[in-house]
C-alpha positions as CSV (number, residue, x, y, z in Angstrom):
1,X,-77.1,-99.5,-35.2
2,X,-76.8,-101.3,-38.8
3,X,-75.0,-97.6,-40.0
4,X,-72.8,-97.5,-37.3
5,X,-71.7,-101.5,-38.2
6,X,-71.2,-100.7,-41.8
7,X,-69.8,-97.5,-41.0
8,X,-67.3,-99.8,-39.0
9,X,-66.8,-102.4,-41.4
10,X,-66.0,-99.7,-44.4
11,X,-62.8,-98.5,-42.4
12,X,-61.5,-101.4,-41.2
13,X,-61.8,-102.3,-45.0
14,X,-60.4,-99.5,-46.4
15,X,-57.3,-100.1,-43.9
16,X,-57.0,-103.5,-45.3
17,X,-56.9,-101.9,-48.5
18,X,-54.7,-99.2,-47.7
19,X,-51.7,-101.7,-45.8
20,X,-52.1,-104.5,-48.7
21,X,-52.8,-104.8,-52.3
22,X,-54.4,-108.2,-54.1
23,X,-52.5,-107.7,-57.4
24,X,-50.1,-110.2,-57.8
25,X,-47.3,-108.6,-59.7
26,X,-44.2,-106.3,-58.8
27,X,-44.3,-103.4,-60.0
28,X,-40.9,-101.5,-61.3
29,X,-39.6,-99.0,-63.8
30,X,-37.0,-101.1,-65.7
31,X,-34.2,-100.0,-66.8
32,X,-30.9,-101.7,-67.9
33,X,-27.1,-101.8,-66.7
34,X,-28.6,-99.5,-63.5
35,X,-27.9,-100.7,-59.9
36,X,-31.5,-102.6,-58.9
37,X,-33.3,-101.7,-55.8
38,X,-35.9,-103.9,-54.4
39,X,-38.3,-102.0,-52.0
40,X,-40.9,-104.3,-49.6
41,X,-43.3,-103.1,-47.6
42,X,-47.5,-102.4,-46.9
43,X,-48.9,-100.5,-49.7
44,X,-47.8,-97.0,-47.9
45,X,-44.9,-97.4,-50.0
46,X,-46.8,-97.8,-53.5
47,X,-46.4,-93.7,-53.7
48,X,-43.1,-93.0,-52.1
49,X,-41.4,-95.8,-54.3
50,X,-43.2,-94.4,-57.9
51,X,-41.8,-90.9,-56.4
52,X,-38.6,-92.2,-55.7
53,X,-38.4,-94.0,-59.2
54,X,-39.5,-90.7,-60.9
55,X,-36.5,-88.9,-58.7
56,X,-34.0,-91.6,-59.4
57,X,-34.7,-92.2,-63.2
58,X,-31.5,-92.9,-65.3
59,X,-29.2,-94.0,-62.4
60,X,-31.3,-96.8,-60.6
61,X,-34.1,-99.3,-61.5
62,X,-36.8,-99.8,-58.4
63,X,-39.2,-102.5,-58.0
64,X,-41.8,-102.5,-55.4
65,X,-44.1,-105.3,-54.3
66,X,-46.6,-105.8,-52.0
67,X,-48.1,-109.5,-53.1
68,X,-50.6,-110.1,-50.1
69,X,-53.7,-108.4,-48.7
70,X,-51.9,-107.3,-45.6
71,X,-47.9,-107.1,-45.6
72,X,-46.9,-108.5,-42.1
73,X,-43.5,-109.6,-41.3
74,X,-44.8,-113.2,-40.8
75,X,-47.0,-113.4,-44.6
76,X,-43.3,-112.0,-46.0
77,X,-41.7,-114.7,-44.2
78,X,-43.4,-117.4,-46.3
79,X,-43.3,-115.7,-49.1
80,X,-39.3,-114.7,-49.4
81,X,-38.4,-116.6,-51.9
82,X,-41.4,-115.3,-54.3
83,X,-40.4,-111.9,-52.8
84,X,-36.6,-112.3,-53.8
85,X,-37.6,-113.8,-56.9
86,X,-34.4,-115.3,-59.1
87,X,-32.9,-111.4,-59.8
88,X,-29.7,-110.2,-58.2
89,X,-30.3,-107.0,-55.9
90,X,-28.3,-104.3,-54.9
91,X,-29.8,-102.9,-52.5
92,X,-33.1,-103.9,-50.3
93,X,-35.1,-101.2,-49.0
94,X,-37.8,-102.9,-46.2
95,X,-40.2,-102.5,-43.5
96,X,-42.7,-104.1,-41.8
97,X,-45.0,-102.6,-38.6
98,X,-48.3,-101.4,-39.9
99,X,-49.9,-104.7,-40.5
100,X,-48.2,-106.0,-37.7
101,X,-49.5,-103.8,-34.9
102,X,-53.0,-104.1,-36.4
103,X,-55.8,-106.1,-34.5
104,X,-57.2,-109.0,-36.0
105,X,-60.2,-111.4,-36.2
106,X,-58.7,-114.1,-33.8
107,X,-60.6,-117.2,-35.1
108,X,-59.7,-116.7,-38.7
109,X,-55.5,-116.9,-40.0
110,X,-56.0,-114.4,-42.9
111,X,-55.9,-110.9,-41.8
112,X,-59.6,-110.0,-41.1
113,X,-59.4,-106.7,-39.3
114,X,-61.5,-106.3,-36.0
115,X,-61.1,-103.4,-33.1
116,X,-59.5,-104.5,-30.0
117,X,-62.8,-103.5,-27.8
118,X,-64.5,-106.2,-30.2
119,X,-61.9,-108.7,-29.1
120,X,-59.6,-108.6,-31.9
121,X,-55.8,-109.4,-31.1
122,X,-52.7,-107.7,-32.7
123,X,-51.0,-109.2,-35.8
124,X,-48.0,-109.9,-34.3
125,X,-46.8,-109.8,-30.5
126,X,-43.4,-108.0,-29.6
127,X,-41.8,-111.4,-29.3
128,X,-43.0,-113.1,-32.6
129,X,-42.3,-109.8,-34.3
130,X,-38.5,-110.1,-33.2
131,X,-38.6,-113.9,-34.0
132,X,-40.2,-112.7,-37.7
133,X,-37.6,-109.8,-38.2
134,X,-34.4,-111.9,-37.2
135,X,-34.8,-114.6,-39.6
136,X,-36.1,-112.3,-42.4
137,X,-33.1,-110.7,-42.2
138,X,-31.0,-113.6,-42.6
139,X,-32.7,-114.3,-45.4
140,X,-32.6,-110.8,-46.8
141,X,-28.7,-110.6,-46.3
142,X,-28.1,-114.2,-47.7
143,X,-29.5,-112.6,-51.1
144,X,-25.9,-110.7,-50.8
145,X,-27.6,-107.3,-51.2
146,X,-27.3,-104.5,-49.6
147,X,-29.7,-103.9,-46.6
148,X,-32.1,-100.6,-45.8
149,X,-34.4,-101.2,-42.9
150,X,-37.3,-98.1,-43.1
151,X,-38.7,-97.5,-39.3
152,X,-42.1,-97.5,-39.1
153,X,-43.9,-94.1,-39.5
154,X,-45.9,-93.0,-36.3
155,X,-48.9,-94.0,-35.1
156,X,-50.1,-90.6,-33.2
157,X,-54.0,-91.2,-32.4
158,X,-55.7,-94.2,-32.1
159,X,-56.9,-95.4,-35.9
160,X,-60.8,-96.8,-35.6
161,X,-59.5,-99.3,-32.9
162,X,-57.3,-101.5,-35.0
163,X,-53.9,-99.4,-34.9
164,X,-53.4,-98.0,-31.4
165,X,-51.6,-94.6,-30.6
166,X,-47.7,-94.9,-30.5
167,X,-48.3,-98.9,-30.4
168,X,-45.3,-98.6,-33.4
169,X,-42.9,-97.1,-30.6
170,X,-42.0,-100.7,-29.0
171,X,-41.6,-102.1,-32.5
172,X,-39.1,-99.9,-33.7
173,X,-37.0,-100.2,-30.7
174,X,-37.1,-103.8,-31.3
175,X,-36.8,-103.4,-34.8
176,X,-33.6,-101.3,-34.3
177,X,-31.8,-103.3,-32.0
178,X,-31.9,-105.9,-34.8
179,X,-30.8,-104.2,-36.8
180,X,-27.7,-102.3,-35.2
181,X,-26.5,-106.1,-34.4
182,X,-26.7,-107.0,-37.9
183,X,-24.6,-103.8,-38.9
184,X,-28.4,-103.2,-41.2
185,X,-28.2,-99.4,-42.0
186,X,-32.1,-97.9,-40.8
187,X,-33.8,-95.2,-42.4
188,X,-35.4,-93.6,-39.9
189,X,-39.1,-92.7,-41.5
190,X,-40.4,-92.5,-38.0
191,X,-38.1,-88.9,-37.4
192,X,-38.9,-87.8,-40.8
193,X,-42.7,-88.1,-40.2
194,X,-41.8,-86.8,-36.4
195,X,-40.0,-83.4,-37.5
196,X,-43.5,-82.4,-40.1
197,X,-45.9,-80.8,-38.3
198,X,-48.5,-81.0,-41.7
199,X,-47.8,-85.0,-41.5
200,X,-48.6,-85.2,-37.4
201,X,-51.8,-83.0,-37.9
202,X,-53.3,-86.1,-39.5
203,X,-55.6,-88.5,-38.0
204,X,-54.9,-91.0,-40.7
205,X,-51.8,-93.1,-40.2
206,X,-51.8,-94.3,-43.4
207,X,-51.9,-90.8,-45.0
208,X,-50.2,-88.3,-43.2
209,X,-52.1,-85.5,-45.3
210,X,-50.4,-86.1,-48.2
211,X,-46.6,-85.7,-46.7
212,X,-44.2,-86.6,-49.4
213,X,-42.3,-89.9,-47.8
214,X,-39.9,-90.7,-50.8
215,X,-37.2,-88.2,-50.0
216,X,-35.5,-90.2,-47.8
217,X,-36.2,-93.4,-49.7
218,X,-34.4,-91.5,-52.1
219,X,-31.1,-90.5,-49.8
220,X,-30.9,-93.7,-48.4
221,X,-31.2,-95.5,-51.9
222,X,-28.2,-92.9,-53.3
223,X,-26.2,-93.2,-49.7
224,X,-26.1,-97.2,-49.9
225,X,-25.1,-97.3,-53.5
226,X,-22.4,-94.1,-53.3
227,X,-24.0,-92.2,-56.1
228,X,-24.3,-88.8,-54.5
């Protein structure tokens, strides 16, 4: 019984881990006098940005950040103006679903992670996600950049009952209506994941066995800012 609670309590940690990160500071590869890219998102993104960087290094300067322990739309709504920060961006690259669809402690506002059969209650409902979403993207077109809405990757088995099985479907229809009514160009990481058979073979949502996700970061980024 005690093995099966820790055994429990270790994954829903690690996803914690794996949709957040505690450090406190952007991370970017600076460069001068190159278009800036701002990319925001759960910690999914920490490799596909560094790729992207790597891919795009000369011709555009990308920061990623990823302040809080689990990136929901409603902790980046309270934090957009430390998310913004004072610099001028071209070009926003964001996402937000993961953390969102994610079952939670009830009784406690930070993001404790707890299995629905335990009584834990998703993140974010349909309608507060839409609420969330519209007004972040105000605030992320008020900025004056341009805009780059990622779909969020599947879901395809249930994940240690906090993420359930193509729970990210509804969200992204949601997600895209927004964003077709606010003329926001999407990136649709959902069909890249979709058309790899390696990525689907995972049971890890958060992994996809190692299935590169920066090439389309990458396309969208050069698309947006007419550098092909």
């Amino acid at each position: 019984m005690h093995t099966a609670i820790h055994a429990t309590t270790f994954a829903l940690s690690t996803i914690l881990l794996l949709l957040g990160s505690f450090s406190a500071s952007p991370h970017a590869f600076a460069e001068e006098n190159l278009p800036r890219v701002l990319i925001i998102g759960d910690s999914i993104y920490n490799t596909p940005s560094r790729m992207a960087a790597q891919e795009l290094k000369g011709r555009v300067e990308i920061v990623w950040k990823y302040e809080m322990s689990t990136f929901h739309s409603g902790a980046a709504l309270e934090e957009i103006d430390e998310l913004l920060g004072e610099n001028k961006w071209d070009l926003i690259h964001f996402n937000f679903g993961l953390a969102d669809l994610m079952y939670k402690d009830p009784n406690t506002k930070s993001i404790r992670a707890m299995s629905k059969e335990a009584g834990g209650v998703r993140v974010s409902s349909p309608q507060l996600y839409e609420k969330n979403l519209r007004a972040l993207v105000k605030c992320l077109q008020a900025s004056g950049a341009k805009l780059v809405w990622a779909s969020t990757t599947p879901i395809p088995t249930d994940y240690n009952g906090v993420l359930e099985a193509d729970s990210e479907i509804e969200y992204n229809r949601i997600a895209a209506q927004i964003m077709q009514e606010k003329k926001v160009t999407i990136n649709d990481m959902h069909a890249y994941i979709n058309a790899s058979e390696v990525a689907l073979k995972s049971n890890n949502p958060l992994s996809f066995n190692r299935h590169p996700l920066y090439p389309p970061i990458v396309r969208s980024i050069l698309t947006e800012l007419n550098l092909n």
